[in-house]
TIRO-2110 file (N, C-alpha, C; in Angstrom, 1 decimal):
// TIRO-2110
-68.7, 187.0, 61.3, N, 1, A
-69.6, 187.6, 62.2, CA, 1, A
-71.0, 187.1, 61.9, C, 1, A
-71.8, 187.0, 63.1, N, 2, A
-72.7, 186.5, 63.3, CA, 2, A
-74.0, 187.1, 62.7, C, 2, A
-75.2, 187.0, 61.4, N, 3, A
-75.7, 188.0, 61.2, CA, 3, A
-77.5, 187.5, 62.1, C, 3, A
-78.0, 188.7, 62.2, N, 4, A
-79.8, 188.8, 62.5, CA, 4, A
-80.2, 187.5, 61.9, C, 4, A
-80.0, 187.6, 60.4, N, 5, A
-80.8, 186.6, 59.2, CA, 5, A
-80.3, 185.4, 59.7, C, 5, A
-79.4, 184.6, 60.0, N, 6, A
-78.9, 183.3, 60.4, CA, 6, A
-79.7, 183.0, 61.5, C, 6, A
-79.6, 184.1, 62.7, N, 7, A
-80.2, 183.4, 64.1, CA, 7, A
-81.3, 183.5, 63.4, C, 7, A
-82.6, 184.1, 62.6, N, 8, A
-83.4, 184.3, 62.2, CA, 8, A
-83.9, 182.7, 61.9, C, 8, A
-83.1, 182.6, 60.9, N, 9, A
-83.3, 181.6, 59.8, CA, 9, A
-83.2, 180.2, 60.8, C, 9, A
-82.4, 180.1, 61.5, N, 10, A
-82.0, 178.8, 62.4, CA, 10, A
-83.5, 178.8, 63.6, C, 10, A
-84.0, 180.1, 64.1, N, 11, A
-85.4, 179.8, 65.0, CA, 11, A
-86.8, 179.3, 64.3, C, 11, A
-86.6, 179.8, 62.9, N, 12, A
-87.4, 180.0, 62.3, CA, 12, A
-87.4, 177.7, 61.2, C, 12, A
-86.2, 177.5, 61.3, N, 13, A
-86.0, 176.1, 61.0, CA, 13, A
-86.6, 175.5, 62.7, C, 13, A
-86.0, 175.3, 63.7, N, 14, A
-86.6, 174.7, 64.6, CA, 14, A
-87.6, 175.0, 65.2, C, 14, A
-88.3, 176.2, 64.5, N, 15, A
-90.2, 176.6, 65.3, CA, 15, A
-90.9, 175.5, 64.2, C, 15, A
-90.1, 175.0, 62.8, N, 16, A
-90.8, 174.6, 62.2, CA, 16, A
-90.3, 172.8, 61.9, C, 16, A
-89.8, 172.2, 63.0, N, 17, A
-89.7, 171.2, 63.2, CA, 17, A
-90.7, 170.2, 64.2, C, 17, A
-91.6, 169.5, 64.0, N, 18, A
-92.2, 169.1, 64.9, CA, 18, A
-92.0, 168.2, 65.9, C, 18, A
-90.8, 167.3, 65.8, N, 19, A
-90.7, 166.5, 67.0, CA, 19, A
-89.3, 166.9, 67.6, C, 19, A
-89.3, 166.7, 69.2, N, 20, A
-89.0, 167.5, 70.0, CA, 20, A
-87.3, 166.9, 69.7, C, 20, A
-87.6, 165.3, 69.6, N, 21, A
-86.1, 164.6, 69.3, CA, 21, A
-85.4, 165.0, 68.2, C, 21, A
-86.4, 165.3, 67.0, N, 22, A
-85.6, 166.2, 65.6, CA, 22, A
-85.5, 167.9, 65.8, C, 22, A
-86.0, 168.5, 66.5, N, 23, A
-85.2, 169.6, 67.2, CA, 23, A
-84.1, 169.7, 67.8, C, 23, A
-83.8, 168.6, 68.4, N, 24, A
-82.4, 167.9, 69.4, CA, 24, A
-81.3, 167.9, 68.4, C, 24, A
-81.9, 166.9, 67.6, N, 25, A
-81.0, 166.6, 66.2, CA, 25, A
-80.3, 167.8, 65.2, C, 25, A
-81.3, 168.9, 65.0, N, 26, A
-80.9, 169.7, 64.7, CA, 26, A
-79.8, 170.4, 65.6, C, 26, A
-80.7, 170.8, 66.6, N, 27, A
-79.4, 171.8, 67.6, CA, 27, A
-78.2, 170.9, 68.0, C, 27, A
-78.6, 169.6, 67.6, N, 28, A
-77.1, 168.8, 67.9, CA, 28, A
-76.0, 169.1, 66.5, C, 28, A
-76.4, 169.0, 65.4, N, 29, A
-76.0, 169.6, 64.3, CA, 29, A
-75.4, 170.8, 64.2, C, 29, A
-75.9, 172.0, 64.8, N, 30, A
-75.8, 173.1, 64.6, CA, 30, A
-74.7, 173.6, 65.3, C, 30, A
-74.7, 172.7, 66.8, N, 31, A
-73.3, 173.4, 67.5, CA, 31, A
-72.2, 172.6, 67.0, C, 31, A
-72.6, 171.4, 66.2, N, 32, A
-71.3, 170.9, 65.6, CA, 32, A
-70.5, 171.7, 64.6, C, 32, A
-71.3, 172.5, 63.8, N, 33, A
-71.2, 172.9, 63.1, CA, 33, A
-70.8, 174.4, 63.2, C, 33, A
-71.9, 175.1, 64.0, N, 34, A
-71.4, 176.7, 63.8, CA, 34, A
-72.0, 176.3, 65.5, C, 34, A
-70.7, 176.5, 66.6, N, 35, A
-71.1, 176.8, 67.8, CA, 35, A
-71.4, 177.5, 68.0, C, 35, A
-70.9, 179.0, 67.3, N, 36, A
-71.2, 180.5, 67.6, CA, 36, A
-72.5, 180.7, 67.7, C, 36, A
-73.1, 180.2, 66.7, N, 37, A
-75.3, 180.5, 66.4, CA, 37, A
-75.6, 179.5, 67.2, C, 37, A
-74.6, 178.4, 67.5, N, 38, A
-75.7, 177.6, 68.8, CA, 38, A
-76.2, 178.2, 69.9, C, 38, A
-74.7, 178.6, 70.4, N, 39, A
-74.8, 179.3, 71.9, CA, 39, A
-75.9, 180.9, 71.9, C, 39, A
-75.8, 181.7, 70.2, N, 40, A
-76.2, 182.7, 70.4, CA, 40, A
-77.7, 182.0, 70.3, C, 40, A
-78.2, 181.3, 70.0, N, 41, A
-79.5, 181.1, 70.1, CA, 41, A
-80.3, 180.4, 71.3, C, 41, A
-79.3, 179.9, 72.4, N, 42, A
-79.5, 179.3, 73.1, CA, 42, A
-79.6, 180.8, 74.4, C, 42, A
-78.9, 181.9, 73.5, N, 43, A
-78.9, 182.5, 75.0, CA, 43, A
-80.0, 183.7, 74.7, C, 43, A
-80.5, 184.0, 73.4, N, 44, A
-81.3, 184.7, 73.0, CA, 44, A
-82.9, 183.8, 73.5, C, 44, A
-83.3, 182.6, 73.1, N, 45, A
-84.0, 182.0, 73.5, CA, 45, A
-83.8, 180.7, 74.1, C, 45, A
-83.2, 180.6, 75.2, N, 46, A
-83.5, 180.0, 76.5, CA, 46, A
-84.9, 179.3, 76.8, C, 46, A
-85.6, 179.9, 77.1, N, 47, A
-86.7, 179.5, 77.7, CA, 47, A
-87.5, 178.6, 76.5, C, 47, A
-87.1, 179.1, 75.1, N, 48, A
-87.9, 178.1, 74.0, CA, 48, A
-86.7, 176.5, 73.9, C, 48, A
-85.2, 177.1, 73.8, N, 49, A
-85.2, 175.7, 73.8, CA, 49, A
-84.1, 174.7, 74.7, C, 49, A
-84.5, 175.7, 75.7, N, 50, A
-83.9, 174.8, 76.9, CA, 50, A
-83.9, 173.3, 77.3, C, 50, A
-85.7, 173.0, 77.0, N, 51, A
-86.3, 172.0, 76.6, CA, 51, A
-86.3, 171.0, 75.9, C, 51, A
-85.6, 171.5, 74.5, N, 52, A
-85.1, 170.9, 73.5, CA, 52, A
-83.8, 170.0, 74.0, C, 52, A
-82.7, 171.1, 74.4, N, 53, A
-81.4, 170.5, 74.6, CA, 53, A
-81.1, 170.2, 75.9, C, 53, A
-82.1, 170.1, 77.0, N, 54, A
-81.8, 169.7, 77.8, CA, 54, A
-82.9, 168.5, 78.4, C, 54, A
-83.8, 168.8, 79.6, N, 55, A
-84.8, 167.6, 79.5, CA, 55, A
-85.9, 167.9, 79.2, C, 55, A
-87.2, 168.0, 78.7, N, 56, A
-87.0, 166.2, 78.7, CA, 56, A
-86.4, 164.9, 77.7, C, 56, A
-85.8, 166.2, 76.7, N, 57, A
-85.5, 166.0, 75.0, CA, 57, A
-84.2, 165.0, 75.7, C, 57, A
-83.8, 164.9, 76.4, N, 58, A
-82.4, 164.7, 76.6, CA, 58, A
-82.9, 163.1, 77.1, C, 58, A
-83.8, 163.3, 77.9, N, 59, A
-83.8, 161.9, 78.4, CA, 59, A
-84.3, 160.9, 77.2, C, 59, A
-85.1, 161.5, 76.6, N, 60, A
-85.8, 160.2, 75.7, CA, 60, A
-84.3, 160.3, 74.0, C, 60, A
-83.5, 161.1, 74.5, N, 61, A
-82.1, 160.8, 73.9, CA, 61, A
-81.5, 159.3, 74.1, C, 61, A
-81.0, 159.6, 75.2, N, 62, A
-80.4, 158.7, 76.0, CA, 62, A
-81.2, 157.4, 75.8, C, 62, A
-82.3, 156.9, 75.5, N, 63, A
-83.2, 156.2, 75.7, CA, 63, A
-83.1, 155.7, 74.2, C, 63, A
-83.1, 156.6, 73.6, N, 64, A
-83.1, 155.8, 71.9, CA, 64, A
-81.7, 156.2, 71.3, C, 64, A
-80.2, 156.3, 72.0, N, 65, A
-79.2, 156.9, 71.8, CA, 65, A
-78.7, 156.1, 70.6, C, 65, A
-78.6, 154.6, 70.6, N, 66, A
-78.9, 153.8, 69.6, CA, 66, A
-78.7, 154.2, 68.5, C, 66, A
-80.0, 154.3, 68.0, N, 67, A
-80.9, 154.7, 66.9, CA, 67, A
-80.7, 156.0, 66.4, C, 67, A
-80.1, 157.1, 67.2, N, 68, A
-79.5, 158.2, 66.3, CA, 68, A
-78.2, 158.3, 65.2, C, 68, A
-78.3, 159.2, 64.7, N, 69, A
-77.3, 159.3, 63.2, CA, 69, A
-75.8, 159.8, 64.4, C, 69, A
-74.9, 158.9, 64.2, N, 70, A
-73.7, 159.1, 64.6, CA, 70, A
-72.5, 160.5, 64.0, C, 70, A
-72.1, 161.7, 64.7, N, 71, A
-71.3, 162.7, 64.2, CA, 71, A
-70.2, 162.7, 64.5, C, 71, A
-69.4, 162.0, 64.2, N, 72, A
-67.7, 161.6, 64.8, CA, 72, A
-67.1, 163.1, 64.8, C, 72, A
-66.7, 163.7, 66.0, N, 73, A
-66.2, 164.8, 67.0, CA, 73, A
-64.4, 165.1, 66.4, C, 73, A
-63.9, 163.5, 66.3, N, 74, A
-62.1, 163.3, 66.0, CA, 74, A
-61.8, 162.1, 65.4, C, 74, A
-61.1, 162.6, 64.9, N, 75, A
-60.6, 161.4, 64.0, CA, 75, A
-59.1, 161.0, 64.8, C, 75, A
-58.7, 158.9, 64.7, N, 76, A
-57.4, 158.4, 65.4, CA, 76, A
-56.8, 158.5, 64.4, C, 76, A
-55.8, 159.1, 65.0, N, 77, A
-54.4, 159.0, 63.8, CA, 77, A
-53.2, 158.1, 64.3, C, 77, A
-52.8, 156.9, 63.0, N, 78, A
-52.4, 156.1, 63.5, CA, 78, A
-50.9, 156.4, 64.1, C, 78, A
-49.7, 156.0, 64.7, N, 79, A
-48.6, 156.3, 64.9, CA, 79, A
-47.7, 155.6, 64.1, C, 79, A
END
């Protein structure tokens, strides 16, 4: 279960990140990781980081998509 102190701790990491694409980075991290606090932070504040994970953060994603740190999703298993 999900505590106060975590979504705390997680607003209080991305109020204190200053560029908008390493805010991305993080909340790209975060729902890899613990979807539960992604989504709960996404739905508690919306309006802060909507921005973040959507445009205009998303476009200047796509634009240097390259250049980001790769998080492999699945691994092939051979037959």
């Amino acid at each position: 279960m999900m505590t106060i102190i975590a979504e705390n701790a997680a607003m209080e990491t991305v109020r204190g990140i200053e560029k908008e694409l390493d805010k991305y980075l993080y909340m790209r991290q975060l729902h890899h990781e613990n979807p539960n606090l992604y989504y709960k932070l996404l739905i508690n504040n919306a309006q802060e980081l909507v921005t973040v994970v959507y445009a205009p953060t998303v476009g200047q994603v796509y634009m240097d998509y390259s250049k980001l740190p790769n998080c492999p999703r699945s691994k092939l298993v051979p037959s």
